[in-house]
C-alpha positions as CSV (number, residue, x, y, z in Angstrom):
1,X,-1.0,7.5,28.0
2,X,-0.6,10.6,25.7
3,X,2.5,12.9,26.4
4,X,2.4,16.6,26.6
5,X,1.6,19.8,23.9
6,X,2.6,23.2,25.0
7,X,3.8,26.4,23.0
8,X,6.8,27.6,22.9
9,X,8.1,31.0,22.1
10,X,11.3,30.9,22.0
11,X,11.8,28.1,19.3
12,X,10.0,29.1,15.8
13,X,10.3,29.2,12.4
14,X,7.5,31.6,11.3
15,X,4.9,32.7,13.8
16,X,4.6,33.8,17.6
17,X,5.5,30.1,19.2
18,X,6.0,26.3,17.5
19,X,4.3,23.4,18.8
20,X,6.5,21.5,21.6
21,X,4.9,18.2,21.4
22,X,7.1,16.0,24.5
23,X,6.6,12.2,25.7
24,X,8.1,11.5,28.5
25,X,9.4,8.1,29.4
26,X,5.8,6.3,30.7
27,X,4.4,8.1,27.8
28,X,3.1,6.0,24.6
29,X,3.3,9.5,22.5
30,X,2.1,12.9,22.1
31,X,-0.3,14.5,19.8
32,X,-1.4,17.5,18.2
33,X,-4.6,17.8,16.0
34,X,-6.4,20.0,14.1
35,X,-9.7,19.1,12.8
36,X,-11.7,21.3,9.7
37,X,-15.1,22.6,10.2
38,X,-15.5,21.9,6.2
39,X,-13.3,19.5,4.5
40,X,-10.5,20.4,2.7
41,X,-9.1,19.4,-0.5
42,X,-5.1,18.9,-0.8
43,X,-5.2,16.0,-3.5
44,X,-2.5,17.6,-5.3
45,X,-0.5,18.5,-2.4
46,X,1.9,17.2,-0.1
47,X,3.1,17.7,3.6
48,X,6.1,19.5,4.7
49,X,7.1,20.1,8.4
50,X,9.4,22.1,10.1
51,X,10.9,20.8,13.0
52,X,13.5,20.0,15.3
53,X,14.3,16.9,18.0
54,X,16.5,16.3,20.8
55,X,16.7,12.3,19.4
56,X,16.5,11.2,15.8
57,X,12.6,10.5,15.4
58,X,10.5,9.6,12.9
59,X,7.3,11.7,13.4
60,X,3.4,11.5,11.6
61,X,1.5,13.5,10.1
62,X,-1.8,11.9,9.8
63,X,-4.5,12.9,7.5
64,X,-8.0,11.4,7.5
65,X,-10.9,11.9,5.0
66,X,-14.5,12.2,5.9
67,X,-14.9,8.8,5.8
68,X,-12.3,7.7,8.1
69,X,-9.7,6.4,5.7
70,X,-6.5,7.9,6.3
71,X,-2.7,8.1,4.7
72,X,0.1,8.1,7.0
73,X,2.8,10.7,6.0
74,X,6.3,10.3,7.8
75,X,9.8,11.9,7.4
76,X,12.9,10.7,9.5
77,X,14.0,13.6,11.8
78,X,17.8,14.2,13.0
79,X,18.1,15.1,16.8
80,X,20.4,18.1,17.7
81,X,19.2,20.1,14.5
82,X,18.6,23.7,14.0
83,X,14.7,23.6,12.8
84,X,14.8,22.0,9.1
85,X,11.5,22.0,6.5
86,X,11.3,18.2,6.0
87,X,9.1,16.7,3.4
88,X,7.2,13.9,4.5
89,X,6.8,10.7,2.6
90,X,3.7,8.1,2.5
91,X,4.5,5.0,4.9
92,X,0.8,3.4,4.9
93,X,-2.2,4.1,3.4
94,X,-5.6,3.1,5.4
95,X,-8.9,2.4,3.1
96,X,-9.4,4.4,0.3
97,X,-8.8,8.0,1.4
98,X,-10.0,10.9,-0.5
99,X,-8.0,13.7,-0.5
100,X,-10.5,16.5,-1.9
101,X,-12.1,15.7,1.5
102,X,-9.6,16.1,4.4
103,X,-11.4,16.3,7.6
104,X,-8.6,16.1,10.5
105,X,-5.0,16.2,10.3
106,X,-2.7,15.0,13.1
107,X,0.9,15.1,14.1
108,X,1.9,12.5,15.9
109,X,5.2,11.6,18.0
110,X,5.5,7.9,19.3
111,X,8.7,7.8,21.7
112,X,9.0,3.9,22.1
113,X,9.1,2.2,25.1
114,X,10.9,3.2,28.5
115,X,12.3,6.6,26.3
116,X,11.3,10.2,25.9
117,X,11.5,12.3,23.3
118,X,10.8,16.6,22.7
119,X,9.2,17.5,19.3
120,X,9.1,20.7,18.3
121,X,7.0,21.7,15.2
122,X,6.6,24.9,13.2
123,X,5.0,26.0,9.7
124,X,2.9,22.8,8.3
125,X,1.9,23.1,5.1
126,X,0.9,22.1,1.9
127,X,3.2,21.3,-1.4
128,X,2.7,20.9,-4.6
129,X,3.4,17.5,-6.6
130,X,4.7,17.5,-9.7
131,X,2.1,16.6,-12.2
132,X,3.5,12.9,-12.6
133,X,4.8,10.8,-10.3
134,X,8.4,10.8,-10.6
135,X,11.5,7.8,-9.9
136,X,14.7,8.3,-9.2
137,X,17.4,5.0,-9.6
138,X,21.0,5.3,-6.8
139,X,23.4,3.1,-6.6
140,X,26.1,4.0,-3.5
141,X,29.7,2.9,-2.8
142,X,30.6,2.9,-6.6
143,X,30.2,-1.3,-6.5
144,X,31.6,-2.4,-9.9
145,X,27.9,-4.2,-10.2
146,X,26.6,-0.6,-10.9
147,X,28.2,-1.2,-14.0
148,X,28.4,-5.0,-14.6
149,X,25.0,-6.0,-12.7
150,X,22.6,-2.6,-13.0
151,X,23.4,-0.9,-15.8
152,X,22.4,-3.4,-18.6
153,X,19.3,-3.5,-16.9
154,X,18.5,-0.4,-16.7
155,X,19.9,0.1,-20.2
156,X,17.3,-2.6,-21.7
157,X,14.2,-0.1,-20.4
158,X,15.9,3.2,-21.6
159,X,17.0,3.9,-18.0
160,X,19.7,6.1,-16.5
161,X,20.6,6.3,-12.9
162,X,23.5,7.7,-10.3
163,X,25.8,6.4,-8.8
164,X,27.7,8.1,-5.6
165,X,31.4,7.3,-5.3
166,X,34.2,7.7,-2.7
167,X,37.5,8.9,-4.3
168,X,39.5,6.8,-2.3
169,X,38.3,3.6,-3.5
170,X,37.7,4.4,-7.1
171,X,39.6,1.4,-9.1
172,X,39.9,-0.4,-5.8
173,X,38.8,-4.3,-6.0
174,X,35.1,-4.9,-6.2
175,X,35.1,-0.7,-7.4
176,X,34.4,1.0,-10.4
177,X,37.7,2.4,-12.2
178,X,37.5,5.7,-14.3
179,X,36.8,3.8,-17.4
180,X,33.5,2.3,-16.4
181,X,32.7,5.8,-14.2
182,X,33.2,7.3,-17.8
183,X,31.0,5.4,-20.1
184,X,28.1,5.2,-17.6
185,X,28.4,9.1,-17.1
186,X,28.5,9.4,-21.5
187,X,25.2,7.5,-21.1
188,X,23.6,9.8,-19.1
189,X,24.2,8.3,-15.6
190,X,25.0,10.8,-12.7
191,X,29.0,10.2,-11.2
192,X,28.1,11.9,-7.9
193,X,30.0,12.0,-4.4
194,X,29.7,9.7,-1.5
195,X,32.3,11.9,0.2
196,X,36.0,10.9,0.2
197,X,36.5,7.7,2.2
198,X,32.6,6.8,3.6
199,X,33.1,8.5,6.9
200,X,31.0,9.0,9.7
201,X,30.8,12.2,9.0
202,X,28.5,13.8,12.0
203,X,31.4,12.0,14.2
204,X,33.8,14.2,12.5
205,X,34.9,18.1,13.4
206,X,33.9,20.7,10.6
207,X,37.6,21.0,8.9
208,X,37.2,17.0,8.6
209,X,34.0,17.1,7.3
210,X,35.0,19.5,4.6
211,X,38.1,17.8,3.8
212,X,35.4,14.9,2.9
213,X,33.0,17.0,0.7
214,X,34.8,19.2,-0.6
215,X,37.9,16.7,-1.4
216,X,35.0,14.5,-3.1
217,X,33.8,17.2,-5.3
218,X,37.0,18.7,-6.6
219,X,38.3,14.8,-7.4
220,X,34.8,14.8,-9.4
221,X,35.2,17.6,-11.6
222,X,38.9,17.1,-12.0
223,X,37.8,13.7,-13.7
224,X,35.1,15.1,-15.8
225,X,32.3,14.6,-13.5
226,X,31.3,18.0,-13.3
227,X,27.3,17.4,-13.1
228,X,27.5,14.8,-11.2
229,X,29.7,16.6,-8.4
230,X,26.8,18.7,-7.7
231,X,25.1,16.1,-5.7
232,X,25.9,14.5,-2.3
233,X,24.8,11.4,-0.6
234,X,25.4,11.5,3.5
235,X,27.2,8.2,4.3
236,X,25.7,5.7,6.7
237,X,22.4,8.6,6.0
238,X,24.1,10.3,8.8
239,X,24.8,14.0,8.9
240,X,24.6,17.5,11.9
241,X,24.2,21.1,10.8
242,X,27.5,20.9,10.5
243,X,27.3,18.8,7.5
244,X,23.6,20.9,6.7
245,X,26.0,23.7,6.3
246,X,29.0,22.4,4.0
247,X,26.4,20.8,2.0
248,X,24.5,24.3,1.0
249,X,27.8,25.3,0.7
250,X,29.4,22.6,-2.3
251,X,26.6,21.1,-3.5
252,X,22.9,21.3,-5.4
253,X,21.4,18.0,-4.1
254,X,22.2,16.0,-0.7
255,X,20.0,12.3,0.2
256,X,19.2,10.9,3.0
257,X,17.2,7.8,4.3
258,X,13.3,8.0,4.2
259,X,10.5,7.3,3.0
260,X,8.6,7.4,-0.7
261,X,5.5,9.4,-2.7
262,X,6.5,13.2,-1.6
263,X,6.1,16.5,-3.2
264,X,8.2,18.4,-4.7
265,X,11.2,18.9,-2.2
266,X,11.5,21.9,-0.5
267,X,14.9,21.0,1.3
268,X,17.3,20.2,-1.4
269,X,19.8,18.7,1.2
270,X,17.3,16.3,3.1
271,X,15.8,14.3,-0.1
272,X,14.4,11.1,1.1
273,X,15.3,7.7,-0.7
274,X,13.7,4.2,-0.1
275,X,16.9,1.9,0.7
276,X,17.6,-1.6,-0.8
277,X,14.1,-2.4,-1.2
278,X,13.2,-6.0,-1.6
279,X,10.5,-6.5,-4.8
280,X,7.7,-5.9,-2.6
281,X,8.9,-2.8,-1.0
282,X,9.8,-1.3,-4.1
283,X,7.0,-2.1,-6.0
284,X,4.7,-0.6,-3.1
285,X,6.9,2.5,-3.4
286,X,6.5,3.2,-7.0
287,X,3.1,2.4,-7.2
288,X,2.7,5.2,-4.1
289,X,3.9,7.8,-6.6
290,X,2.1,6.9,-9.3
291,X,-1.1,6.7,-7.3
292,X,0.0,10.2,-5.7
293,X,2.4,12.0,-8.0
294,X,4.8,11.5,-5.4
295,X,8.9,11.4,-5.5
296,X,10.5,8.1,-5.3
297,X,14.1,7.5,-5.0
298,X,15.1,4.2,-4.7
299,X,19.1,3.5,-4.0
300,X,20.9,0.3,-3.6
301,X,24.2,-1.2,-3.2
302,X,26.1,-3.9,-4.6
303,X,23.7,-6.5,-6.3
304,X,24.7,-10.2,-7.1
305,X,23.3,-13.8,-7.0
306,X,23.3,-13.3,-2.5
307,X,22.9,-9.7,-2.2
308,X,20.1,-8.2,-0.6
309,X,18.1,-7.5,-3.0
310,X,19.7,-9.9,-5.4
311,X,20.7,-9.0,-9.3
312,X,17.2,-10.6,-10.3
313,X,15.1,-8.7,-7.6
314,X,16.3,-5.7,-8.7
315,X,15.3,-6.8,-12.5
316,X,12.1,-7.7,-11.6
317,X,11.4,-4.1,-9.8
318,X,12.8,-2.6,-13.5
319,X,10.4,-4.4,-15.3
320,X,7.6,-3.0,-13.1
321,X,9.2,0.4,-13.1
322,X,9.1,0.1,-17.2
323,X,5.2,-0.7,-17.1
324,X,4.3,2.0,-15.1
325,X,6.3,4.3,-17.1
326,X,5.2,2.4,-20.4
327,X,1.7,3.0,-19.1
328,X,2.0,6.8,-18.6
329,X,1.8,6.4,-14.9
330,X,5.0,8.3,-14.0
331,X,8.1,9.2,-15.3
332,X,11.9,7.8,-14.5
333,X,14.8,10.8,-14.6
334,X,18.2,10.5,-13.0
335,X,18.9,12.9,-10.2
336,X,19.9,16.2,-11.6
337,X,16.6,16.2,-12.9
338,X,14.9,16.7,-9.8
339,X,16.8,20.6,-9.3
340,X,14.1,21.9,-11.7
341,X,11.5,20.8,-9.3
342,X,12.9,21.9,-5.8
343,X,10.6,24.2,-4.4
């Protein structure tokens, strides 16, 4: 069965009312369409909605050409938010769908068996891509195999990346110390923050939750990290509007957990990455922004002979990253490069 669509006037972004899309708990999902009396050409545009959730959700927006063939657009939603622009990655395509001839476009809410969930959307629309598709490279916890394990990889294609680091482990065992955090930032890596200690932070009060970002930041630029203290990955990809708010408040950038091939951002502190993709996964998500001019950002952790992916997976996704940049297909940056295309 299909849940429920109503207006609502009270919650809204821009406009007299949002959508409030519910599916209750015998409810497979609810729906809201829209289809165009003439097709309608967004092939160099992607999808951004705003919206809000009373559960973490991860929504669809649907788009189908004339044909049938469709691409499935998705963005991971945070209950208990304010309403947030999200921009919405590519999670399957169906056929071969032509975007110069859009015919219906559908957001859908599935709310999973036995549960309910309330939707509300506001202000759909279209984005521009960059004109290539772009990949970033993460690495979080400030593993010493960023340096050992990653970075003479990435080195042998002419790659840089970021890595996001908690203060309170830096030297630690298994941890990079301030000497390898210095020569990967002098060759052009990005020495961001992964807060202090890795917190939870949306189980944390605001003056704790500051103490974490904020203590993060001013260790960076103390050190000499100063461009890489302007960009923030949420622990555990967990954060409130609590944490919404102190990010916009000390830093440029903030990532999350999501999906791959979006436009260019238009919330600089909900940027979707892919994580610890296997060879497949990753390849499928670079591929999607070359095929789209899409943003990918893939981040990973520590890598070795038994991690998940291992040392030689991630190799092997490198040297397919380096033939679809070799081939003029897209274009690999580190992260501070994506502030000159935030919307």
């Amino acid at each position: 069965m299909d849940g429920s669509v109503a207006g609502d006037a009270e919650r809204t972004v821009s406009g007299p009312q949002s959508a409030h899309l519910r599916a209750g708990a015998t409810d497979s999902r609810a729906r809201i369409a829209r289809r165009f009396e003439r097709p309608i050409d967004i092939s160099d545009m992607g999808i951004r909605l705003s919206a809000r959730a009373n559960r973490s959700i991860n929504p669809y927006v649907q788009v189908f050409d004339v044909d049938g063939n469709k691409i499935n657009f998705r963005a991971p939603i945070r209950g208990g938010l304010s309403f947030q622009p999200f921009d919405f990655g590519i999670s399957k395509v169906g056929g071969s769908p032509d975007l110069s001839a859009v015919e219906e476009i559908r957001i859908t809410v599935w709310a999973g068996e036995g549960q309910a969930v309330d939707v509300w959307c506001d202000d759909l629309a279209l984005v521009e891509r960059s004109e290539t598709g772009t990949v970033v490279v993460q690495f979080d916890d400030g593993n010493l195999t960023d340096y050992s394990e990653a970075f003479p990889v990435l080195e042998e294609h002419g790659f840089t990346a970021s890595t996001f680091v908690c203060p309170g482990s830096i030297g630690a065992d298994g941890k990079l110390g301030l000497s390898e955090l210095s020569e990967l930032r002098d060759a052009g890596w990005d020495v961001a923050s992964h807060t202090v200690d890795h917190e939870h932070l949306s189980a944390l009060d605001e003056a704790a939750q500051e103490a974490q970002i904020a203590g993060a930041k001013d260790w960076l630029v103390d050190h000499g990290f100063e461009r890489g203290a302007e960009y923030l990955v949420y622990p555990f990809g967990e954060y409130d509007q609590t944490t919404l708010n102190l990010a916009d408040r000390y830093h440029e950038l903030s990532f999350a957990g999501g999906y791959p091939g979006y436009g260019r951002p238009t919330n600089r502190h909900v940027i979707q990455r892919v994580s610890s993709p296997d060879v497949e996964t990753a390849t499928r998500a670079i591929d999607i922004a070359a095929a789209y001019d899409g943003i990918t950002v893939l981040f990973y952790h520590q890598l070795t002979a038994n991690s998940e992916p291992t040392r030689s997976a991630f190799a092997s996704t490198m040297s397919h990253l380096a033939d679809r940049e070799s081939n003029g297909d897209l274009r690999v940056v580190p992260a501070r490069d994506l502030e000159s295309i935030v919307v």
